[in-house]
C-alpha angles and dihedrals in degrees: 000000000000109000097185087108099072099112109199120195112176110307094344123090126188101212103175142004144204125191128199100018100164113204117227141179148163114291089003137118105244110261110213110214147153122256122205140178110199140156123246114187102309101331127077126226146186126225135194124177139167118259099259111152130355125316090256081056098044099046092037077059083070104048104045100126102281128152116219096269099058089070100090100141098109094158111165076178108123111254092006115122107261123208111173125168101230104239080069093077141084104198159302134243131178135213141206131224086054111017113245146184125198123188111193115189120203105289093048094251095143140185119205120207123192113225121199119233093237093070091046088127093064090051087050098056101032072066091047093054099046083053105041091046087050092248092131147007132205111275133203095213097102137348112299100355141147124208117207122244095237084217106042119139142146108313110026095135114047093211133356109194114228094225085066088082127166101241133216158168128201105304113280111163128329082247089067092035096051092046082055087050095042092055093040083050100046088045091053099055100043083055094053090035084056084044094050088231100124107135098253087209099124085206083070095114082223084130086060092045091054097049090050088055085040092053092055086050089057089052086065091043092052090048080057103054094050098066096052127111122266114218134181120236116261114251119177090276094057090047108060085051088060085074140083121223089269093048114256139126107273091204109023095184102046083046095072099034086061085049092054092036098048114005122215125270123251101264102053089046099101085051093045110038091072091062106036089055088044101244081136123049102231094219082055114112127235083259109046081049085057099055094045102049090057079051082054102051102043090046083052088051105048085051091056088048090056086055090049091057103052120115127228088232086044086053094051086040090064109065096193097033090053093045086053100048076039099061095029086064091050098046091040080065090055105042124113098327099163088058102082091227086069102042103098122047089216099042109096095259093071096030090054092046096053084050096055092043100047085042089054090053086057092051096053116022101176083056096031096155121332118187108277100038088096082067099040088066106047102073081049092059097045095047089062101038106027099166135074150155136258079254098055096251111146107242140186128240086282103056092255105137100240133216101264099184087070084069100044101091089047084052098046093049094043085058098039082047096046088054096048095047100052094036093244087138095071088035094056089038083067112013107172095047099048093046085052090044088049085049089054099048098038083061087049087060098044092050082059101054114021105021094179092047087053094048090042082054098049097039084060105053085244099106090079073074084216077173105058098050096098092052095049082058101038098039091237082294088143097030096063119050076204107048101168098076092061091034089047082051100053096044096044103041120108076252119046101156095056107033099097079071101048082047106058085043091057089045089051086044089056103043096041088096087059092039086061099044093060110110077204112047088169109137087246093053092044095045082053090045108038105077092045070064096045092052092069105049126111112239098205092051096046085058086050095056082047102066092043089057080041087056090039103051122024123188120252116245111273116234116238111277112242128248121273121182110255127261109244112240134125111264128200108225104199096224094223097059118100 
C-alpha cells in the first residue's frame, strides 16, 4: 500500500486517516466525524473528532504544536472529541452489514464508528498502519479483530520493508479481508524474526497474534477431520469377520485404518496385537500362523535358557552384559508399583518382567537394555493378561490363577516387533541425539504449518521440546492412563517410522494455545504444567491432527546408510522371520 500519505509536521506524524467515521450508537442520532492515527513525538494516538469545519480545519486541530501530553481529552462520551494515547486501548474489532469499527480501551468502555464502503481503502490502511508501527496484532478474542501492544511507541520495529505490503481488492466480505490482514501480518513477522528484529519486550502479545493465525489453521484442520471415515471399535465378533476362510485379513489396508481410527476392545487385545505390530504378516493363513507361533516359542525358550545358565563369573566377565542385569534389577523395583501385578518383586509380575528384560539382552546384544524398556512392556503384559489377584497372581476371567509363562513368548515378540516397527531400536540406541534431532524436525512441521506458532516457540526457548524427552523414550507409556489408542495410532499409521514425530507435533499443535496462556513460560514451569495439559486431550483427535500434518509435510527419502563394519556379538536370528 501506498505510504505517500503519511503528513509529518515537526514531531507529529499523521499516519492514517479516515474520513467520514460516523459515530453510532444505540438510541443516538449518528455523529459524522473524522478518525485519525497519528504520532506525536514517541507515542502514538488516536483522534476522533466531529466533523466542525472543513477537513484542512479539522486535521490542521491535530496538528497545532502539542506535545503528547497535551492531549488529555480521553471521552468515551457519544458524540464528545477522543484523544487517547494508544497504549491506552484494548482493542478493536469490525464489523459487516454496516461497516463498522469499535475501539475498546482497557476497562471495556467502547465507541463504535460506521465507515462507508466507499472509503474501504482508508480502513484498510488505517489497519495497515496499526500493524506495520507495531500499534496492534491480530487477536483471537473475537472475529477480525486487533489487540494493542500496552507499550507500543515510535520504533518498535526497527525496519518494515515496504515490499511487505497489506493487499486488496474492492471490498468483498471482512472473511476475505482478514485473511489479507492475517498473511500481511504473518509475512511481516518471519521477515523481522530472520532479521532478529523481533521486539524482545515479553509484554509483545506475539503469543495472541500467533494463536489468531493458529486458530485459521485449525479451520483447515477441522475441515480435515470432518471428512474422515468413522469407524466402530473392534470387539472379538467383528474380528473374526475381518478374516477370509484361510485366515487371513480380507482387506489388509482398511484393516489397519479401522485400527488407528477406532482401536480394539480389551478383550480381543491378545488376538489383535500380533498382527497390529506386525509379528504376523496379515496376508499370513491360520495355519502359517500356526507354524510360526510354535517357531516363536521354542526360539523364546531357548533365549530364557540362555539366561538360566549364566553364571554369575560369566556375568561379571561381560561388562556390558553385568551393567545391563545391574540396572534391570534396579528399574524392575521401580516399575509400575501403584498397579497390584508389580507390587511384589517375587510375585509373577516382576519376576516375568525381569525374564522377558534380561532375555531381551541376550537377543540383542549391541541394545541389551537401555533405561525405559521396563515400561514398554508392561501395557503389553497387561494386555494380555489383564486380571489379577490382591496377591499379585495372574488370573483368568474366573478368578483361577493361570499359567502366565505360556504367554511369555507372545508377549516378548510383540515387544521385539513393536521396536522395530516404530523404529524405537535405533531411538533408545542413542537417546539424546535422537530427542534433539525430533525437536528439530517437529519445529520444522510447525514452521510449515503454523509460522507464527513456530517463532512464538523459538522466541521462547520452548522449541529444544526439554518436556517431551521422556515421551519420545517411553512412548507416552507414563503420560496416558490409556496408552493403546496412541500406540494403535503409531503402528498402524501410513508412517509408522516416523509417527512419533507428526504426533508430537500434533500434541505441540493442540496445547499452543496453553503454551501461550503461562504468565511463566520458563522450561521448569512448562515441564510442571504440561501434563496437567496433557490430561485433557483427546487421543483420537490428536491422531486425527496427525494425519493432516502427515498429509502437510512428508519426509524426505533416507540415503542409504553407508556401510559400517559389524559389531561382533553373538545375534539370535529367530529362524520364522523373513
Amino acid at each position: 500500500m501506498n505510504q505517500s500519505n503519511v503528513v509529518q509536521s515537526n514531531s507529529h506524524a499523521q499516519l492514517s486517516i479516515v474520513e467520514p467515521a460516523v459515530e453510532i450508537a444505540d438510541k443516538q442520532p449518528n455523529k459524522p466525524g473524522v478518525l485519525i492515527l497519528s504520532r506525536i513525538d514517541d507515542n502514538y494516538q488516536l483522534h476522533w473528532g466531529p466533523l466542525d469545519g472543513n477537513p484542512a480545519q479539522r486535521i490542521a486541530a491535530v496538528f497545532r504544536g502539542q506535545s503528547s501530553a497535551d492531549f488529555t481529552t480521553e471521552s468515551w462520551e457519544f458524540g464528545k472529541p477522543l484523544n487517547v494515547d494508544c497504549q491506552k486501548l484494548n482493542c478493536l474489532y469490525l464489523t459487516e452489514n454496516p461497516l463498522t469499527i469499535t475501539f475498546q480501551n482497557q476497562t471495556e468502555q467502547k465507541r463504535t464508528f460506521k465507515i462507508k464502503v466507499s472509503e474501504f481503502t482508508s480502513l484498510a490502511e488505517f489497519i495497515e498502519r496499526l500493524i506495520v508501527n507495531g500499534i496492534a496484532v491480530p487477536s483471537d478474542e473475537r472475529p477480525f479483530s486487533l489487540s494493542f501492544y500496552r507499550k507500543c511507541h515510535k520504533g518498535v520495529f526497527f525496519y518494515s520493508p515496504p515490499y511487505i505490503q497489506l493487499q486488496f481488492d474492492q471490498f468483498s466480505n471482512l472473511a476475505n479481508f482478514w485473511t489479507n490482514v492475517h498473511e500481511f501480518f504473518q509475512r511481516l513477522i518471519i521477515h523481522l524474526d530472520r532479521s532478529d528484529t523481533l521486539p524482545k519486550d515479553p509484554l509483545f502479545p506475539l503469543g495472541l497474534a500467533a494463536r489468531a493465525a493458529h486458530d485459521r489453521v485449525y479451520e483447515q484442520i477441522n475441515v480435515f477431520i470432518a471428512e474422515q471415515p468413522v469407524y466402530e471399535q473392534i470387539d472379538s465378533k467383528k474380528w473374526s469377520e475381518m478374516f477370509d476362510e484361510e485366515g487371513r485379513a480380507k482387506n489388509p489396508e482398511e484393516f489397519k485404518n479401522i485400527i488407528y481410527h477406532a482401536g480394539i476392545d480389551k478383550d480381543t487385545l491378545p488376538k489383535a496385537l500380533p498382527f497390529v505390530f506386525g509379528v504376523y504378516p496379515l496376508t499370513s493363513t491360520e495355519k502359517e500362523r500356526e507354524i510360526q507361533h510354535e517357531k516363536q516359542k521354542k526360539e523364546f525358550d531357548i533365549l530364557v535358557e540362555e539366561v538360566n545358565l549364566l553364571e554369575q563369573d560369566q556375568i561379571l566377565a561381560n561388562k556390558k552384559l553385568n551393567g545391563a542385569f545391574r540396572v534391570i534389577s534396579h528399574d524392575i523395583s521401580r516399575t509400575d508399583r501403584q498397579n497390584i501385578a508389580f507390587k511384589e518383586v517375587t510375585k509373577p509380575g516382576l519376576t516375568m518382567l525381569t525374564t522377558l528384560l534380561q532375555s531381551y539382552c541376550i537377543f540383542n546384544p549391541p541394545i541389551s537394555y537401555l533405561q525405559g524398556m521396563n515400561d514398554l512392556f508392561v501395557p503389553i503384559i497387561l494386555a494380555y493378561i489383564p486380571d489379577w489377584d490382591d496377591d499379585g497372581n495372574p488370573i483368568d476371567s474366573e478368578g483361577k490363577i493361570i499359567d502366565h509363562e505360556k504367554l511369555m513368548a507372545d508377549i516378548f515378540w510383540c515387544f521385539d516387533a513393536m521396536l522395530r516397527n516404530t523404529n524405537q531400536l535405533s531411538f533408545l540406541a542413542s537417546v539424546t541425539e535422537q530427542c534433539q534431532a525430533q525437536a528439530i524436525i517437529v519445529n520444522k512441521i510447525l514452521t510449515k504449518v503454523s509460522p507464527l506458532a513456530a517463532i512464538w516457540m523459538r522466541r521462547n526457548n520452548l522449541h529444544q521440546l526439554l518436556w517431551c524427552y521422556s515421551d519420545f523414550v517411553l512412548l507416552f507409556k507414563r503420560s496416558f492412563e490409556y496408552i493403546w489408542t496412541v500406540w494403535f495410532q503409531f503402528n498402524c499409521s501410513p508412517d509408522s517410522i516416523h509417527w512419533l514425530t507428526y504426533f508430537v507435533a500434533a500434541l505441540i499443535m493442540e496445547t499452543f494455545p496453553k503454551l501461550t496462556q503461562m504468565k511463566d513460560v520458563t522450561i521448569p514451569t512448562v515441564m510442571e504444567r504440561f501434563p496437567v495439559f496433557m490430561k485433557d486431550l483427546d487421543h483420537h483427535r490428536l491422531g486425527l491432527i496427525s494425519l493432516w500434518l502427515a498429509s502437510q509435510y512428508k519426509f524426505e527419502p533416507q540415503p542409504p546408510t553407508p556401510e559400517t563394519e559389524t559389531p561382533k556379538f553373538d545375534f539370535f536370528h529367530p529362524s520364522w522371520e523373513q
